[in-house]
TINUFI-788658 format. One line per 5 residues: number of its first residue (from 1); their letters; for each residue y, x, z of N, C-alpha, C. Coordinates in Angstrom, 1 decimal. Each point is the difference from the previous one (the first is absolute). Layout:
BEGIN
NUM = a = Y:X:Z:Y:X:Z:Y:X:Z | ...
//
This chain:
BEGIN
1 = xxxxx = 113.4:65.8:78.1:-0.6:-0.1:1.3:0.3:1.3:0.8 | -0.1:0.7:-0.6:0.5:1.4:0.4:1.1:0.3:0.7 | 1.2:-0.5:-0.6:1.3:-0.2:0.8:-0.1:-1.0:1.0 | -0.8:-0.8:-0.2:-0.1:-1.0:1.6:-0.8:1.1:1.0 | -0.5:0.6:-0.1:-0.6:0.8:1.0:1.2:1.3:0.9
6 = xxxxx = 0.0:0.5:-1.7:0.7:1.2:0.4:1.5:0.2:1.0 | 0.8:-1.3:-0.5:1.4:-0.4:0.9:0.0:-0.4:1.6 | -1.4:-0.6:0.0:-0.4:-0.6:1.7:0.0:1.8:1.0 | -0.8:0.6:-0.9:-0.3:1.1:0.9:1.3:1.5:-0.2 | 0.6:-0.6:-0.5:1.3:1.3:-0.3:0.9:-0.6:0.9
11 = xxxxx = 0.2:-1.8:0.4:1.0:-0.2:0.9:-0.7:0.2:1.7 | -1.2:-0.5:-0.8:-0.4:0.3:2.2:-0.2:1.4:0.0 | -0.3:1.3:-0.8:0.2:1.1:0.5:1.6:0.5:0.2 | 1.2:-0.3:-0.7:1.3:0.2:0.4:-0.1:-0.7:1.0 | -0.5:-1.3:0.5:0.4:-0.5:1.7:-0.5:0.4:0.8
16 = xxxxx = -0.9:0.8:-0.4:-0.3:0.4:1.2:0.4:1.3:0.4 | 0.5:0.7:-1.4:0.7:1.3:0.3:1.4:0.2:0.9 | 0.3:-1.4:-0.2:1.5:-0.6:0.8:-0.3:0.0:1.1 | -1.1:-0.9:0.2:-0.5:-0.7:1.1:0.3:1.5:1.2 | -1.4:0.7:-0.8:-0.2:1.5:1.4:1.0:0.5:0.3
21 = xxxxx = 1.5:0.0:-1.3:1.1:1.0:1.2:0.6:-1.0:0.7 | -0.2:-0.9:-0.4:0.8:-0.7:1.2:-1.0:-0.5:1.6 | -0.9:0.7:-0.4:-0.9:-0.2:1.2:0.3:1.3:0.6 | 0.3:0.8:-0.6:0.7:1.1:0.7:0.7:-0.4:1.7 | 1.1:-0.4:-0.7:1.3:-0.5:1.3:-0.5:-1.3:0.7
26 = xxxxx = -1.0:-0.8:-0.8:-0.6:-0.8:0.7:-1.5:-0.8:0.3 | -0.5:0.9:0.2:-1.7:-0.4:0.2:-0.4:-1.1:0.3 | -1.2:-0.4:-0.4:-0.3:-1.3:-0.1:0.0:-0.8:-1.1 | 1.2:-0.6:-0.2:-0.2:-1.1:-1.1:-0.4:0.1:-1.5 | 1.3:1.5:0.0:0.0:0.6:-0.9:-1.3:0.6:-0.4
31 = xxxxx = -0.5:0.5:0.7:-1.0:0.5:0.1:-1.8:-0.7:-0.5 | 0.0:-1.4:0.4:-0.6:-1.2:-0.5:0.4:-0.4:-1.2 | 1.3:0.0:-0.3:0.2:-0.5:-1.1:-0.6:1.3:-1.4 | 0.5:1.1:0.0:-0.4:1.0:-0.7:-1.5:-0.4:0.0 | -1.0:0.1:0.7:-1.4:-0.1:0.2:-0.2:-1.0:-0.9
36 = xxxxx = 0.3:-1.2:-0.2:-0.4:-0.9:-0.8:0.6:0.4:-1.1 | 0.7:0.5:-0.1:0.5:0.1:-2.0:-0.8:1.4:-0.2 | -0.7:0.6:0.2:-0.9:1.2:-0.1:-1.3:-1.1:-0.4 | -0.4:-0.6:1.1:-1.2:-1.0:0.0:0.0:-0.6:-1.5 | 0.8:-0.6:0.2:0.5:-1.0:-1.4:0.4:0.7:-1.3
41 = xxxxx = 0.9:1.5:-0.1:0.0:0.4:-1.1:-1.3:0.9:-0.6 | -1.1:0.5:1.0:-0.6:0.2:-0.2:-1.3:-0.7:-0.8 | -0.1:-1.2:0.7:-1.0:-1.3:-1.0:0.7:-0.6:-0.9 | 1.5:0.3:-0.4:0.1:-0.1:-1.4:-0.3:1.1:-1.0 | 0.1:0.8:1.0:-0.5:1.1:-1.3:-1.2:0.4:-0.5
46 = xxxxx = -1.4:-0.5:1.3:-1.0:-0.2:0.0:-0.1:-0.7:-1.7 | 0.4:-1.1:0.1:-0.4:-1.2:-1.2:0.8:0.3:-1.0 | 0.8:0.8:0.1:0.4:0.6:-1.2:-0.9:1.1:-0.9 | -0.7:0.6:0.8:-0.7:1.0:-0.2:-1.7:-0.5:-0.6 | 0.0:-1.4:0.9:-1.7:-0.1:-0.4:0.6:-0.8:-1.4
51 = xxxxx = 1.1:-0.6:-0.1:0.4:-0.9:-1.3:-0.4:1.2:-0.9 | 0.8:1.3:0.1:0.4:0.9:-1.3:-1.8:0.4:-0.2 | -0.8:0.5:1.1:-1.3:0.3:-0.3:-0.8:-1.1:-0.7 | 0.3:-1.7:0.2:-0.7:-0.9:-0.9:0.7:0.0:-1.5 | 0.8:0.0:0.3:1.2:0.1:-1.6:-0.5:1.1:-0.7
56 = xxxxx = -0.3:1.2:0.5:0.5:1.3:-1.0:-1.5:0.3:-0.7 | 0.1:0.6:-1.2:-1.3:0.7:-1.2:-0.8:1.0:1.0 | 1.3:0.8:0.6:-0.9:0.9:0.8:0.4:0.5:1.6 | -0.2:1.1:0.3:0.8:-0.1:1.3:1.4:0.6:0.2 | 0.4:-1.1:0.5:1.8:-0.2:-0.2:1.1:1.1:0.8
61 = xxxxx = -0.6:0.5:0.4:1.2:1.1:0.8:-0.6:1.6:-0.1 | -0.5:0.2:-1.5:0.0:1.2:-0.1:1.2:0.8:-0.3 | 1.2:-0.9:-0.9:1.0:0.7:-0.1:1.0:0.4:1.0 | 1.2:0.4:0.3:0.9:0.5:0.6:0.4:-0.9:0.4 | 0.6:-1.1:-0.3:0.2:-1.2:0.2:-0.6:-1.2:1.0
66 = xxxxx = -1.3:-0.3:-0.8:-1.7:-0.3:1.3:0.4:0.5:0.5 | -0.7:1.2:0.1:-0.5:0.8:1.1:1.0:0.7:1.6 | 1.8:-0.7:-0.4:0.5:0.1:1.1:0.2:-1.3:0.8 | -0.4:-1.1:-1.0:-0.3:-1.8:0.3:-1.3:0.2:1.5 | -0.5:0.8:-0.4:-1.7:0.0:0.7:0.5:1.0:0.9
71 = xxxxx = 0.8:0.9:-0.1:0.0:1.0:1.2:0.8:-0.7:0.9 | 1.7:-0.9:-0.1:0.4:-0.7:0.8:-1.1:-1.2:0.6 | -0.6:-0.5:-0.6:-1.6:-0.6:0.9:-0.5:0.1:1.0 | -0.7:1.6:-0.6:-0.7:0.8:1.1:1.2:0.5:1.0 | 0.9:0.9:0.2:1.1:0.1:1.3:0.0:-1.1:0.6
76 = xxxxx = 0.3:-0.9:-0.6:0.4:-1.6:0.9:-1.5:-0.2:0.8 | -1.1:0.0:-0.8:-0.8:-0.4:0.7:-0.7:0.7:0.5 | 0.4:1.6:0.0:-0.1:1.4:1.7:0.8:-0.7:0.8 | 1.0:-0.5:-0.4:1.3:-0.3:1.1:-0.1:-1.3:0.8 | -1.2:-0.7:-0.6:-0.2:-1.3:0.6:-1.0:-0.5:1.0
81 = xxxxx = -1.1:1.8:-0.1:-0.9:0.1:0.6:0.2:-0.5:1.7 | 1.1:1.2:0.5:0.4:-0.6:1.5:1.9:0.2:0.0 | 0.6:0.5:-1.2:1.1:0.2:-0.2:1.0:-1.4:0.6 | -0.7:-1.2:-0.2:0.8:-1.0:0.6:0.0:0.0:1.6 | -1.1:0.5:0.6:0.6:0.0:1.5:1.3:0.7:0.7
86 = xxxxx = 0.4:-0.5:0.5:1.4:0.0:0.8:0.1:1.4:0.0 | -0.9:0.9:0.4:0.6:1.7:0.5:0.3:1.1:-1.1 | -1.0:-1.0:-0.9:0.1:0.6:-1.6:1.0:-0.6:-1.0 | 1.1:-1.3:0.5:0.9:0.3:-0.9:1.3:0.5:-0.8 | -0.1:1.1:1.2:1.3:0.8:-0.8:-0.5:1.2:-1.4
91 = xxxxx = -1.4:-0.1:0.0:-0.4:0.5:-1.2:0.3:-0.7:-1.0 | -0.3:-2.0:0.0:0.4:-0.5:-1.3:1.4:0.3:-0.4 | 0.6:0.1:0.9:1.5:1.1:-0.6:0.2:1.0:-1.2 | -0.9:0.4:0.4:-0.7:1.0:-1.9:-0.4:-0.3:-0.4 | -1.1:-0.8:0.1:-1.2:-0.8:-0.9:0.8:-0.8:-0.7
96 = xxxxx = 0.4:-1.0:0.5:0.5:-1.5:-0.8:1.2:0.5:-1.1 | 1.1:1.1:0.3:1.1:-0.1:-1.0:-1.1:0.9:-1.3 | -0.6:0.4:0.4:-0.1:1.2:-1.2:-1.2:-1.1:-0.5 | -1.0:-0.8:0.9:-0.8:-1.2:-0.7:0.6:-0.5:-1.3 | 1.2:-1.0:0.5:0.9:-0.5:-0.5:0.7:0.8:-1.7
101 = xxxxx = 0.1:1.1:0.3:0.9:0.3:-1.0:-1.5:0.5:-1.5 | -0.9:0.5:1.1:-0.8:0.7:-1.0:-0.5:-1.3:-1.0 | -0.1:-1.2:0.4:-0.9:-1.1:-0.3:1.4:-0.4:-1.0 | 1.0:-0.3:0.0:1.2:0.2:-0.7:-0.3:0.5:-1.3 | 0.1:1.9:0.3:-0.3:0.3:-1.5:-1.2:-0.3:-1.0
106 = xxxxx = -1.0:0.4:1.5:-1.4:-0.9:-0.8:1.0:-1.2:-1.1 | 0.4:-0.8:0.7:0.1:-1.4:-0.7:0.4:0.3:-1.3 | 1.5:1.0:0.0:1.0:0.1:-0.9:-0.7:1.0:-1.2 | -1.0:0.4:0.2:-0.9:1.0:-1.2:-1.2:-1.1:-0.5 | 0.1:-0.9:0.6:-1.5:-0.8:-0.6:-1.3:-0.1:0.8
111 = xxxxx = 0.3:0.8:0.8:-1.6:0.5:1.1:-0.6:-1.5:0.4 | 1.2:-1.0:0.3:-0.7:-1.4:0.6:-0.9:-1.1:-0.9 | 0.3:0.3:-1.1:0.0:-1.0:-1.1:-1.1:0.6:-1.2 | -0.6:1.3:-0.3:-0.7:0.7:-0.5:-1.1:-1.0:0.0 | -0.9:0.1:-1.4:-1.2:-0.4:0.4:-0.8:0.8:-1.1
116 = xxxxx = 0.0:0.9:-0.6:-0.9:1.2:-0.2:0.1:1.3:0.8 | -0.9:1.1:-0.7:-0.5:1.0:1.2:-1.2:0.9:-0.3 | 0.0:0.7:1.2:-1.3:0.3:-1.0:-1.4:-1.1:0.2 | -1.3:0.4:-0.8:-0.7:-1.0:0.0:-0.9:0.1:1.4 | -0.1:-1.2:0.3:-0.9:0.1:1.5:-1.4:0.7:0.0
121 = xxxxx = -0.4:0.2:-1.0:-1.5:0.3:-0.4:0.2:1.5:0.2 | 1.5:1.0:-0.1:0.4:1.1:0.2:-0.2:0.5:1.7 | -1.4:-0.1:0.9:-0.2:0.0:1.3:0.8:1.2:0.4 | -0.2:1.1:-0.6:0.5:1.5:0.7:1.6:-0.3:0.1 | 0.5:-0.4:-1.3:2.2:0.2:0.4:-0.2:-1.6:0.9
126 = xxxxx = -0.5:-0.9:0.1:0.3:-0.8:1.1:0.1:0.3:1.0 | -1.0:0.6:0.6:-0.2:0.3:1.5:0.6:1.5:0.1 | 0.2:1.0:-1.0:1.2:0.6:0.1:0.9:-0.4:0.3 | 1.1:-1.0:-0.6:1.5:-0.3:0.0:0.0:-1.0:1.5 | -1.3:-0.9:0.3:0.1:-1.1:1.4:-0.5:1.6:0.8
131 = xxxxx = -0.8:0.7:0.1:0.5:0.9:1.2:0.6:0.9:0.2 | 0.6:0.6:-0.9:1.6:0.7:0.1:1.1:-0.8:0.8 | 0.0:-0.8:-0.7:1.0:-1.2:0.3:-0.3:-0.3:1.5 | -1.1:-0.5:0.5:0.0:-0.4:1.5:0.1:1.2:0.6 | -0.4:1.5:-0.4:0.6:1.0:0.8:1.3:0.1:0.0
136 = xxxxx = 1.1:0.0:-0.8:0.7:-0.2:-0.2:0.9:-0.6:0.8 | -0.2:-1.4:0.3:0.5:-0.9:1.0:0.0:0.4:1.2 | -1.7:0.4:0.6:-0.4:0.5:1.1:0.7:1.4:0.7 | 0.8:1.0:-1.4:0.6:1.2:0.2:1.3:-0.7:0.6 | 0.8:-1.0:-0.6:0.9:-0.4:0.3:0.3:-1.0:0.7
141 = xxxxx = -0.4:-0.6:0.8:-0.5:-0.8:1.5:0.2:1.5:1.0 | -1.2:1.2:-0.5:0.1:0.8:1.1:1.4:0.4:0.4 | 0.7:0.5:-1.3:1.1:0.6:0.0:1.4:-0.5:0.9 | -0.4:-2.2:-0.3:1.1:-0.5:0.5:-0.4:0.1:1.8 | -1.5:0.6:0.4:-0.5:-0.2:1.7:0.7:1.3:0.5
146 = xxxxx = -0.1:1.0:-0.9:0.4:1.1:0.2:1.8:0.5:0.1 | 0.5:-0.9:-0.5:1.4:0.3:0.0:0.5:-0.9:1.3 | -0.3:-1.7:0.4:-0.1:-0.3:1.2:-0.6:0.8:1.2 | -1.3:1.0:0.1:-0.4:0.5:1.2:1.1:1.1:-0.1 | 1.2:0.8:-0.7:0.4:1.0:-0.3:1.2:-0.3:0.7
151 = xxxxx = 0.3:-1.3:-0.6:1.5:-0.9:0.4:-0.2:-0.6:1.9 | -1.2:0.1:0.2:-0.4:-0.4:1.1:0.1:0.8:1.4 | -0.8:1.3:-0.8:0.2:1.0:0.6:1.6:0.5:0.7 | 1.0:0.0:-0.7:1.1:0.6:-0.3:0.7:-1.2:0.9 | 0.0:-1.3:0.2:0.6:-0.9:0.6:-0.6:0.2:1.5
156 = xxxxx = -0.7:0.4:0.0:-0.8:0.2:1.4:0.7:1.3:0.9 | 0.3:1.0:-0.9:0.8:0.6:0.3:1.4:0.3:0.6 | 0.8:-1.4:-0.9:1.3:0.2:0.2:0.0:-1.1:0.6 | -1.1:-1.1:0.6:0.3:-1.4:0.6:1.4:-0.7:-0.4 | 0.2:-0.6:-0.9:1.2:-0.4:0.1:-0.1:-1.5:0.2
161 = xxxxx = 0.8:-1.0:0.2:0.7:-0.7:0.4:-1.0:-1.2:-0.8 | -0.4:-1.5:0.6:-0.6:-0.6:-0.5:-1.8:0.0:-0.8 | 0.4:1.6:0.7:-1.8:0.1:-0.8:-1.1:-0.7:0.3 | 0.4:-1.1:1.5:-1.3:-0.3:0.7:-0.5:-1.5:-0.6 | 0.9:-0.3:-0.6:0.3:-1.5:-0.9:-0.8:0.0:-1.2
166 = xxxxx = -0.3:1.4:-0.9:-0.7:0.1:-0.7:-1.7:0.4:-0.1 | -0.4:-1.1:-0.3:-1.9:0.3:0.4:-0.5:0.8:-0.8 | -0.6:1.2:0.1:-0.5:0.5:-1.0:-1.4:0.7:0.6 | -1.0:0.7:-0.9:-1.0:0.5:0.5:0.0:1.4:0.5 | -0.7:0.3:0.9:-0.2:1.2:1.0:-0.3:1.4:-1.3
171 = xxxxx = 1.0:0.8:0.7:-0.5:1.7:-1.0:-1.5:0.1:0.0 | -0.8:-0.4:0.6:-1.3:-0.1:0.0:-0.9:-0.7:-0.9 | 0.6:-1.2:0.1:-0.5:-1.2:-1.2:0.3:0.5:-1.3 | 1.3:0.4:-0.3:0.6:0.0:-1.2:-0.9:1.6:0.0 | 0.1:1.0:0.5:-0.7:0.8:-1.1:-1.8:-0.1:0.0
176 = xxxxx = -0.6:-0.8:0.6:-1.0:-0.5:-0.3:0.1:-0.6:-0.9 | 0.7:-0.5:-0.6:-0.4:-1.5:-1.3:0.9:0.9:-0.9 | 0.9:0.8:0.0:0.3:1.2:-1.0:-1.7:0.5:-0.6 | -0.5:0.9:0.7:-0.9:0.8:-0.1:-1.1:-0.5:-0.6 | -0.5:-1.5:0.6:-0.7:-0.9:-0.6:0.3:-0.6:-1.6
181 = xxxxx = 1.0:-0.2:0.1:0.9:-0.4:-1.3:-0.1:1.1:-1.3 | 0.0:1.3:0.2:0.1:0.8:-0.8:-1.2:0.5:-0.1 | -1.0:-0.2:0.9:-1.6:0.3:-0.6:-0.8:-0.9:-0.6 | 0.6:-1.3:0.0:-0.6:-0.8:-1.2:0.6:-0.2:-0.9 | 1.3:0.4:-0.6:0.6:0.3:-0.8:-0.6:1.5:-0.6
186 = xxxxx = -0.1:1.1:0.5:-0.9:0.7:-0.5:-1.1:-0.4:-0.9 | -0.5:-0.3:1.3:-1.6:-0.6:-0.6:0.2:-0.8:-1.4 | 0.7:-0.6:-0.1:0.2:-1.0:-1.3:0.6:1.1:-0.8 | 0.9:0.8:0.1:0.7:0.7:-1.3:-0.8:1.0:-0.2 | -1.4:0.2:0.8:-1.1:1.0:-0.4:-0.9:-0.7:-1.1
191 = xxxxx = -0.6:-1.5:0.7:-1.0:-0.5:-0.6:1.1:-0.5:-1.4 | 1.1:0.3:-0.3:0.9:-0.6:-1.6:-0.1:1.2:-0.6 | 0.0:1.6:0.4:0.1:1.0:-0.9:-1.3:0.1:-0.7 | -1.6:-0.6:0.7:-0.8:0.4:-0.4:-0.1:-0.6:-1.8 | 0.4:-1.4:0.3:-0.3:-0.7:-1.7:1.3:0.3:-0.8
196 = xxxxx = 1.0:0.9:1.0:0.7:0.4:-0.8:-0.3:1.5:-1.1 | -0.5:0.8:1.3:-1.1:1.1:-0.8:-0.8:-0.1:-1.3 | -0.8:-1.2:0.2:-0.6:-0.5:-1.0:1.2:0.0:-1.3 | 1.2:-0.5:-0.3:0.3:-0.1:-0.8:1.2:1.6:-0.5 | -0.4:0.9:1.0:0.6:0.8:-0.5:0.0:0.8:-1.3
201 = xxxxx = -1.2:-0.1:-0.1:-0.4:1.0:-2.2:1.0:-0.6:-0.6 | -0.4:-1.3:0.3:1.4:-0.9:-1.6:1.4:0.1:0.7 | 0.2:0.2:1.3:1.6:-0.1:-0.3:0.6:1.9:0.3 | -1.0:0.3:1.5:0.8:1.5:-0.4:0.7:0.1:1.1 | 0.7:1.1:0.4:0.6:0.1:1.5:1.2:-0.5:-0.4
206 = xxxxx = 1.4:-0.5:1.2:1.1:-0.4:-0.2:0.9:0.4:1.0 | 1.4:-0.7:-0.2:0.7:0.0:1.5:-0.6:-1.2:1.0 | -0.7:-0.9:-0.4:-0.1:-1.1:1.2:-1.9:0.3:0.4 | -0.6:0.7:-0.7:-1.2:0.8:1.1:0.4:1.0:0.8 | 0.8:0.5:-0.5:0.5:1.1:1.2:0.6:-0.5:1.0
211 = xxxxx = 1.2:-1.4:-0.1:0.8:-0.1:1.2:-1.3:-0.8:0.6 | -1.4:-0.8:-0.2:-0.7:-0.9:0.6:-0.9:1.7:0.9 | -0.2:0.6:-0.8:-0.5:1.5:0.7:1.1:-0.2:1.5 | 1.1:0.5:-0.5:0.8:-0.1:1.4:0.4:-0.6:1.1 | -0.1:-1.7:-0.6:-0.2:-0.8:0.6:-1.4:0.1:1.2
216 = xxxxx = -1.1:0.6:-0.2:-1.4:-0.3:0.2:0.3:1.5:1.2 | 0.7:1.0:-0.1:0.1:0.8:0.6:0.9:-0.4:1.0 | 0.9:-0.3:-0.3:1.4:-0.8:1.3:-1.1:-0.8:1.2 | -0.5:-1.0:-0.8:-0.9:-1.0:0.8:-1.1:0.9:0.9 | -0.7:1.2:-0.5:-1.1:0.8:0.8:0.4:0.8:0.8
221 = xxxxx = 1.9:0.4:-0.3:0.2:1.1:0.9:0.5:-0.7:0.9 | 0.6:-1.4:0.3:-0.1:-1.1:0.9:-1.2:0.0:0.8 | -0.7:-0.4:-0.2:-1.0:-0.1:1.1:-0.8:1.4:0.9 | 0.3:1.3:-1.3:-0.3:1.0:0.8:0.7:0.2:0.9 | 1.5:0.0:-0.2:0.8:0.2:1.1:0.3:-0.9:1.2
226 = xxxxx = -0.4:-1.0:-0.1:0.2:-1.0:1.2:-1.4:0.0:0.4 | -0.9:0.0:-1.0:-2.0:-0.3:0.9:-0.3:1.4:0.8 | 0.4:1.2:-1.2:-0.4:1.1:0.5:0.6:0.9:0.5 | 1.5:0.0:0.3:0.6:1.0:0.6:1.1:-0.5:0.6 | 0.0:-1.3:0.2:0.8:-0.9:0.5:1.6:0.0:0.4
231 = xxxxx = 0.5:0.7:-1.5:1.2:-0.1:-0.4:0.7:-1.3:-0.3 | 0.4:-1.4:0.7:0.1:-0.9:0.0:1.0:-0.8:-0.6 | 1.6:1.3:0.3:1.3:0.1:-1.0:-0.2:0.4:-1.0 | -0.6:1.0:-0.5:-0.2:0.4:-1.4:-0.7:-0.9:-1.1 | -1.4:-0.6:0.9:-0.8:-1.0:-0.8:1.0:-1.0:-0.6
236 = xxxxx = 0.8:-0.5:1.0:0.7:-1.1:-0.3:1.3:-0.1:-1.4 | 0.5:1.7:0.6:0.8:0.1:-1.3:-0.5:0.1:-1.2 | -1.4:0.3:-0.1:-0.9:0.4:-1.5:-0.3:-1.3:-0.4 | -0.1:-0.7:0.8:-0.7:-1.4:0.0:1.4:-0.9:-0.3 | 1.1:0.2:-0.4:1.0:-0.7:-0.2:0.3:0.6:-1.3
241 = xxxxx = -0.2:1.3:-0.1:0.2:0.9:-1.3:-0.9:-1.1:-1.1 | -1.5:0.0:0.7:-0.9:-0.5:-1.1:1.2:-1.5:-0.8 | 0.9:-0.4:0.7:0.7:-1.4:-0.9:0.5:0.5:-1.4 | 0.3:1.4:0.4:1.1:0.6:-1.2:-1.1:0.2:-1.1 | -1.0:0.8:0.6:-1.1:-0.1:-1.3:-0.2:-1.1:-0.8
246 = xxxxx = 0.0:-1.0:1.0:-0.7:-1.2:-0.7:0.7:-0.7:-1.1 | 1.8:0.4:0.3:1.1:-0.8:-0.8:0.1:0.8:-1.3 | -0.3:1.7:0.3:0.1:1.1:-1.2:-1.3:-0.3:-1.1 | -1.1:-0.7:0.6:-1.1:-0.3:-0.5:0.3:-1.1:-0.8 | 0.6:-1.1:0.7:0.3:-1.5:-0.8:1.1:0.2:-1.3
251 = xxxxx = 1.2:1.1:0.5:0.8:0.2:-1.0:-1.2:0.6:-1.4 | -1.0:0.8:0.5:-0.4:1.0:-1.1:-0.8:-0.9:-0.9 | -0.7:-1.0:0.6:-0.6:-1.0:-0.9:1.2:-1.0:-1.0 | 0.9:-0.2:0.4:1.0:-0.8:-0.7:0.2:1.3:-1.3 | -0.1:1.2:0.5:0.5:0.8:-1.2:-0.6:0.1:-1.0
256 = xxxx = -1.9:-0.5:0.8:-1.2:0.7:-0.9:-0.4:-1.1:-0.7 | 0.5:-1.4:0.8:-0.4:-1.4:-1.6:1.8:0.1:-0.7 | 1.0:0.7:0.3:0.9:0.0:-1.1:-0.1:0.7:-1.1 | -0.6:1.3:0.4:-0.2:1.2:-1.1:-1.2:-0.3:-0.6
//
């Protein structure tokens, strides 16, 4: 059952990765068409996901594997929030290939198909690992608003040739829904360290509480500097930074269920 799920939404996330650059050179259709394979690979993966939670002993994406099944989820479904409107799709330009590939290895490690975990009755690592995870996503949504308002910026500058063709949202919008973006991703990778604290006696300090430490700092010195001292280029670069955390973070968990 699992492979009927999992194959629907790996091909509409690659069409739609196609779809956006070719909405590049030509807006519109392309552009519609990408929108529906996001739509559509996203509710397959939906039903793939409540399948693996009715299937599995316990909860299914604690491992390395899950848990990047559930994090391409969550991104797609930051990115579906308003990401399908016309001004916002040269962001699925990032979003969708790296969607696509990450839901891939998910596949190719087992992440889609799992059906143990840890036990659901385990409330603290649950709502640990689901809100790391949705910060997580939420970090990297911001990062992909932040590298378009950056790319935006810089094109504004050198005006070049055909830019009026392309719809995108105002330096204004875009670092509003940055800033917005990265304070409820905060907020979630705050309210995940707390039951993560909780289990600190039994496991002990690591490399991946310290990069989630830095993570949690990237994200606050973001908003200081754009809310409070209204450094707006800087915010944005830190706020793009936060993606590298998040991938150094994903690598470090692949390390920490191999060892």
């Amino acid at each position: 059952m699992a492979e009927l799920l999992v194959w629907p939404a790996l091909l509409a996330y690659g069409e739609a990765a196609v779809a956006y650059a070719g909405n590049v050179r030509n807006p519109g259709l392309y552009g519609r068409i990408a929108t529906w394979g996001v739509r559509l690979g996203w509710l397959a993966q939906t039903a793939l996901l409540v399948f693996q939670a009715t299937g599995a002993h316990g909860f299914p994406w604690s491992t390395w594997a899950g848990s990047l099944n559930l994090f391409v989820w969550l991104v797609v479904g930051a990115y579906l929030i308003w990401g399908c409107s016309p001004r916002y799709r040269l962001l699925g330009l990032g979003v969708m290939p790296l969607a696509a590939a990450l839901l891939a290895v998910s596949y190719a490690a087992g992440g889609t198909t799992e059906t143990g975990g840890a036990a659901w009755g385990d409330v603290l690592l649950v709502l640990h690992i689901a809100l790391v995870l949705i910060s997580f996503a939420g970090f990297t949504v911001a990062g992909g608003l932040a590298a378009l308002e950056l790319w935006q910026e810089r094109v504004l500058k050198t005006h070049p040739a055909g830019l009026l063709r392309l719809r995108v949202p105002s330096l204004v919008a875009l670092d509003r829904l940055t800033v917005t973006t990265v304070a409820v991703s905060l907020a979630a990778l705050t309210a995940g360290i707390v039951p993560g604290l909780a289990r600190l006696p039994e496991r002990g300090l690591d490399v991946l509480i310290a990069g989630t430490v830095v993570l949690w700092a990237l994200g606050a010195s973001v908003l200081y500097l754009r809310v409070r001292a209204g450094r707006r280029e800087l915010a944005a670069v830190l706020a793009l930074g936060g993606v590298g955390a998040v991938i150094v973070l994903q690598v470090g968990l692949l390390f920490a269920h191999v060892t």
